[in-house]
Every structure is written in C-alpha cells, then in structure tokens.
N, C-alpha and C positions, 0 to 999 in steps of 0.2 A: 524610512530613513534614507532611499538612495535619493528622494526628492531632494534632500538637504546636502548633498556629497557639495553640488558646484559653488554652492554657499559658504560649506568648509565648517558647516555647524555640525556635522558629526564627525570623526573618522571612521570609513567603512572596509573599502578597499580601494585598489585602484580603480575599477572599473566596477558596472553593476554586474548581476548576476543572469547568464543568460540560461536559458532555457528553450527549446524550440520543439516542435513534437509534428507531425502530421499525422492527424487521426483521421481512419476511413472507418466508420460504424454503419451498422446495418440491424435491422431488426424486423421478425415475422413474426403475429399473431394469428392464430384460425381457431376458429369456432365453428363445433360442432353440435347441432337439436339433435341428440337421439332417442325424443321423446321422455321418456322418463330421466335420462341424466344428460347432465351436458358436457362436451368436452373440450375442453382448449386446451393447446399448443404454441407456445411460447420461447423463438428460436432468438439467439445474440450472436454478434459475430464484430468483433472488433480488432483491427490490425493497427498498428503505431511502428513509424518508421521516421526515416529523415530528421533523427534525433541529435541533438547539439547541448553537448551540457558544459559549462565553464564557470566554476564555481570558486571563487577566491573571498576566503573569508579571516583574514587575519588583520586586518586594521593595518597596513602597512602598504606601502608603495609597491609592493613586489605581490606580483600574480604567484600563488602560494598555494595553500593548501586546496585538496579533493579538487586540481586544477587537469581534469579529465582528456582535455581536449590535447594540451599538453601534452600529457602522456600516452595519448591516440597517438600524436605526432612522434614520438619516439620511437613506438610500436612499429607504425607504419613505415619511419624510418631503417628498419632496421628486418624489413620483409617480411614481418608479423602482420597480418590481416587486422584492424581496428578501427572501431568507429561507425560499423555497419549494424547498432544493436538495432532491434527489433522485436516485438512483441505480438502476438496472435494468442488473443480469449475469444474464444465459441463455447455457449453453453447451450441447452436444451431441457426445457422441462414441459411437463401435461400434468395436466389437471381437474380429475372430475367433478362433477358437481350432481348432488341428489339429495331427494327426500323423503322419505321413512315415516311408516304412520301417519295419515292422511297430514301429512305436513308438520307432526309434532314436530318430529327431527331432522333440521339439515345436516348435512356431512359433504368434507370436501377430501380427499385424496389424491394424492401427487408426489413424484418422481422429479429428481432433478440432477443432471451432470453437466460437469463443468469442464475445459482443459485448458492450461494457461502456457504458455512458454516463451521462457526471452531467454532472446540470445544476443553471444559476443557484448556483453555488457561491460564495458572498460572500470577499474576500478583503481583503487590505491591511491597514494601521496606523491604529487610531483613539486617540490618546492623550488618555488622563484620560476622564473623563463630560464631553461637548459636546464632547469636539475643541479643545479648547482648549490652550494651552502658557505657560507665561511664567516668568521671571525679576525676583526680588527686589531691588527698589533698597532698598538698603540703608541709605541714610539715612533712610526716609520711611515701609519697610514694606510700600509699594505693591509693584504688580504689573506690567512691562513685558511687554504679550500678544506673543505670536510669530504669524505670519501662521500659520493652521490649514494653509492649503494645500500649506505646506512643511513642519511638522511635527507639529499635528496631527490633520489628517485627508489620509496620501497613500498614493499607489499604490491606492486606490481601486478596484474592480474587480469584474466579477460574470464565474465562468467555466465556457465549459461544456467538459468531456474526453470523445474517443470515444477507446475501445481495441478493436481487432479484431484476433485470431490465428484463425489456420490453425495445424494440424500433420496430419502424417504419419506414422508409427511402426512398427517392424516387429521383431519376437527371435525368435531361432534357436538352441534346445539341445539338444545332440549329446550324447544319453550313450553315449558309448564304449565301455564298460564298467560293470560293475557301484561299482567304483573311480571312474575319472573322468567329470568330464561339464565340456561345454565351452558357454560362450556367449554369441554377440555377438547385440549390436542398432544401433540408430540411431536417431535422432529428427529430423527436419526441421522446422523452425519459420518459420513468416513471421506478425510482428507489424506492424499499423501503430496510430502513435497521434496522431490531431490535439488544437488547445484552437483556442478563441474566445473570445477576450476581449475583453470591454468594460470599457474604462477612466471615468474620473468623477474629480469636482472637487470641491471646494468653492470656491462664490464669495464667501464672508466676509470682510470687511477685517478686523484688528487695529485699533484705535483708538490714535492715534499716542500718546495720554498715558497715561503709568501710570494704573491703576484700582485701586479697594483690595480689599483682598485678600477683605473679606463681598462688593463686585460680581465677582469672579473664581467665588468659592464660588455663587454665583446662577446662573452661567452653566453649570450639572451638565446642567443640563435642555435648554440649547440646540440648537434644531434646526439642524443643519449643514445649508446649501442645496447639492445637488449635479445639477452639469450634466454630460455628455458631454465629454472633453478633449479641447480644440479640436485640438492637433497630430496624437495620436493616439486618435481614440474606439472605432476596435476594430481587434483584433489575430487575426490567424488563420497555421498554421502546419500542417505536419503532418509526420511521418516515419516510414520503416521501415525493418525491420532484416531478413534474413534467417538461419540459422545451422542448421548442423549436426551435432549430437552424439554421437558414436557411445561404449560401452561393451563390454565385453567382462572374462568374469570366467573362470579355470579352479578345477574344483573336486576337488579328494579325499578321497572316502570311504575312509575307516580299514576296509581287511579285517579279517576273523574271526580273525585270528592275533593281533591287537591289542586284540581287546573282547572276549576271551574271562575276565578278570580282572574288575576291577572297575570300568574302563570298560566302559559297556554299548554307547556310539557313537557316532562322530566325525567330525567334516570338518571340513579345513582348505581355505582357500581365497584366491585372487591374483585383485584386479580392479581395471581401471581406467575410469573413467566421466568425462565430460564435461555441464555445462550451463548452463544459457542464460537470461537475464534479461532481457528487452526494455528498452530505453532508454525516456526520454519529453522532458516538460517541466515545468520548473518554472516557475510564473506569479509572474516577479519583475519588478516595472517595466512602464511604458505602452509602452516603444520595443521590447522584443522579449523572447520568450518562451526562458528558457534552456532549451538542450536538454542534457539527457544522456545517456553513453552507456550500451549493454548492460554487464551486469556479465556474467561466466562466469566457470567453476571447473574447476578437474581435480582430476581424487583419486583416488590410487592407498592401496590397500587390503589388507591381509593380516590374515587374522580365524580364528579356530578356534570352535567349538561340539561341547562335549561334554556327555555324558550319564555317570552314576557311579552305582555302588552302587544297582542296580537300579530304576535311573532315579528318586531320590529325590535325584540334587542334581545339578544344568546350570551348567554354566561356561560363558560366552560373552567371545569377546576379541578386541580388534582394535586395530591399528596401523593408522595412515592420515597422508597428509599431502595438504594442500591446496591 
C-alpha cells in the first residue's frame, strides 16, 4: 500500500514506514570422524545495531502512533540515553552421530544453548511531532491542548530483554527391515526470559486556554521534558518455562514387486511430532510487565514420496492436521 500513498489511492500515513538494522552474522561448523561416532559442532553469533524505527500508523497527516524515533528524541532531549538499542544472540550446540547393531540402529544425540539480549530498546506512544494532542473549539478555530502526559507522550519506556535456553535432544531409528524403519525421539527444553524496564514522563503542562491552531503547528519541534515515573520508575520481572516433546514416525518402503513398472520408488509414511514455544513478555504499561504463555503444537502426519518413469517425475503428498 505505501506504492499507492503519491497516487492518493490509499490513505496510510504521512510518510512510509522506516526500518533500518545493521546485521553482523557469523557462523562455525566442525566435524569430527571418531571412528565409530561422529561429532559435530555448530557455533551462531549474531549482533544487530545501528537501528532506526519510525513507525506511524494512523491514517492521518500527523506522525503518530509507536512514532519511536520521536520519543528517542525526547529521551535524548532531556539527558536520558536513547536510541542506542542493540542486540547480541550467540548459541552453541554438538551433535553425535552413531550406529548400534551392525547398522540396525542409528541414533543421533545433542545439546544445545542459546543467549539472547537487547538493550535500551525505546518503547511507548508519542502522538503527533512534540507530543502534543488537542481538540478543536469549534466556534473560534482554536486548539484545546490535552495534557501530553496522558495522551501525548505515555507509557514511556527504555527496555532491556534476556532470553536463555538449554535443550537436550536425542533420535532413535530402527530399520527392521529393508521395508520398514521405525523412529522416535524427544526434545527437552528449558527457556527463561527476564525485561527491565524503565518507565519515564513527561512533565509538560497544557496551557489551560485555547491556542491557535499556527501556535499548535509551532509546537512540531517541541522538546518533551522527561523524568523517571515517580510511582513506578522501573520494572523488572522474569520467567521460565520447561517442556517436553517427543516424536515418533513409522516408515514404508514400497518392495520390488511394486516398482518394478513405472514407479521406480516409494514410501509412505505415519508420524506424530510435538513442539514448543517459550512464553515471555510483553512491555505494556509502568505497573507491570504482561506475560505470556508458551504456545505448542501436535501434528499428526501421513505423507507419500514417489519417484516415476525413470525417475523423471517425484510426487510428494501429505495429509496433516494440527
């Protein structure tokens, strides 16, 4: 829809929606023969900075709501540090590999941690350019201002998120036969995630008499003064979740009696799997931090993969539900 703003065939905002990030990613694999089992090593490391969010979403001419930058510049104004957020995830997992019984059984095993943390992440409602709000007396023209602190510049906020997971993981498959093969696993997860926040004010009065509407338009530029909220100036919290997910799928390979035509090869297969979403919070309001919970899924799965006409054309299918 922002393709269509200069055209005038939608109303959006005034401006589009900026976004900016500077991502630095890195990543290590190693692999290890130690004869009988193999081991790999699998390292993440991702940092995000140089970040620009300006997000005005009310269909109107005035730079408005979750308008961040804004209220960076308030922040900033006013000797409070903002605008500097930043993010750093590093995870780490291994992973063995072997097999059992002259090769009936593979099995794989692994470990994995994660740690996530952003900081100074500006947050809250800065309405219009300055923070300012009001309503039109209608006889006159003028402008009746609305106290900024109630609506517009609130919920105010600078926050910082840590997330840290563990898991533990482990798959088990049993070819039976040259026909079937069977296999289950598991997953063991423990997430925790705290926030810190710091709340903030504006200490602006509204001036009790209408102003005209060119002193409203003057006041784009206004530096909103913001203090520490005296009730509550910061807020801290944390929670975890633990959860276990096991899987399990049976498979059949189509004998030679079946692919001897113009199927060249086939399996059908029955699996049910489980997983797992960590909860958190969401930084809504000075008095307390909403939490939410994990989300999970089950999904039961029936699928086929064929091959045809000398292997020049693959069918793949599946029924699932969720």
């Amino acid at each position: 829809s922002e393709d269509l703003i200069d055209d005038e065939k939608v109303v959006l905002d005034r401006r589009g929606m900026d976004y900016e990030v500077t991502n630095n990613l890195a990543g290590l694999t190693l692999d290890w023969d130690l004869g009988e089992v193999q081991l790999k090593s699998v390292s993440g490391y991702l940092y995000q900075d140089d970040l620009n969010r300006d997000n005005d979403v009310d269909a109107t001419p005035f730079l408005s709501l979750s308008n961040f930058q804004e209220t960076a510049r308030s922040l900033n104004g006013s000797g409070i540090s903002a605008g500097d957020e930043d993010r750093i995830f590093v995870s780490q997992e291994f992973n063995l590999f072997g097999s059992l019984f002259d090769g009936d059984v593979d099995y794989t095993l692994g470990v994995y941690a994660s740690d996530e943390r952003i900081k100074d992440q500006v947050d809250g409602q800065t309405l219009t350019l300055g923070g300012w709000l009001g309503t039109t007396v209608t006889e006159t023209g003028d402008v009746q201002l609305l106290p900024p602190s109630v609506v517009g510049s609130n919920n105010i906020r600078i926050v910082d998120f840590t997330s840290t997971s563990a898991a533990g993981f482990g798959q088990l498959i049993y070819n039976a036969s040259d026909m079937w093969q069977f296999t289950v696993g598991g997953r063991w997860t423990w997430e925790e995630k705290k926030i810190d926040q710091r709340n903030f004010v504006t200490t602006a009065v509204a001036p009790e008499a209408p102003i005209t509407r060119e002193e409203m338009n003057a006041l784009s530029d206004f530096q909103q003064p913001m203090v520490p909220l005296i009730d509550s100036p910061r807020l801290k919290d944390d929670e975890s979740w633990t959860e276990f997910t096991p899987m399990g799928t049976v498979t059949m390979f189509m004998p030679d009696s079946w692919t001897n035509g113009f199927l060249n090869s086939g399996m059908l297969y029955l699996s049910y799997s489980e997983g797992f979403k960590a909860g958190g919070f969401t930084s809504f309001g000075p008095d307390r931090a909403l939490p939410f919970d994990p989300e999970t899924v089950k999904n039961t799965e029936f699928g086929f993969k064929l091959e045809m006409w000398d292997q020049r054309m693959r069918v793949n299918g599946a029924l699932y539900s969720m």
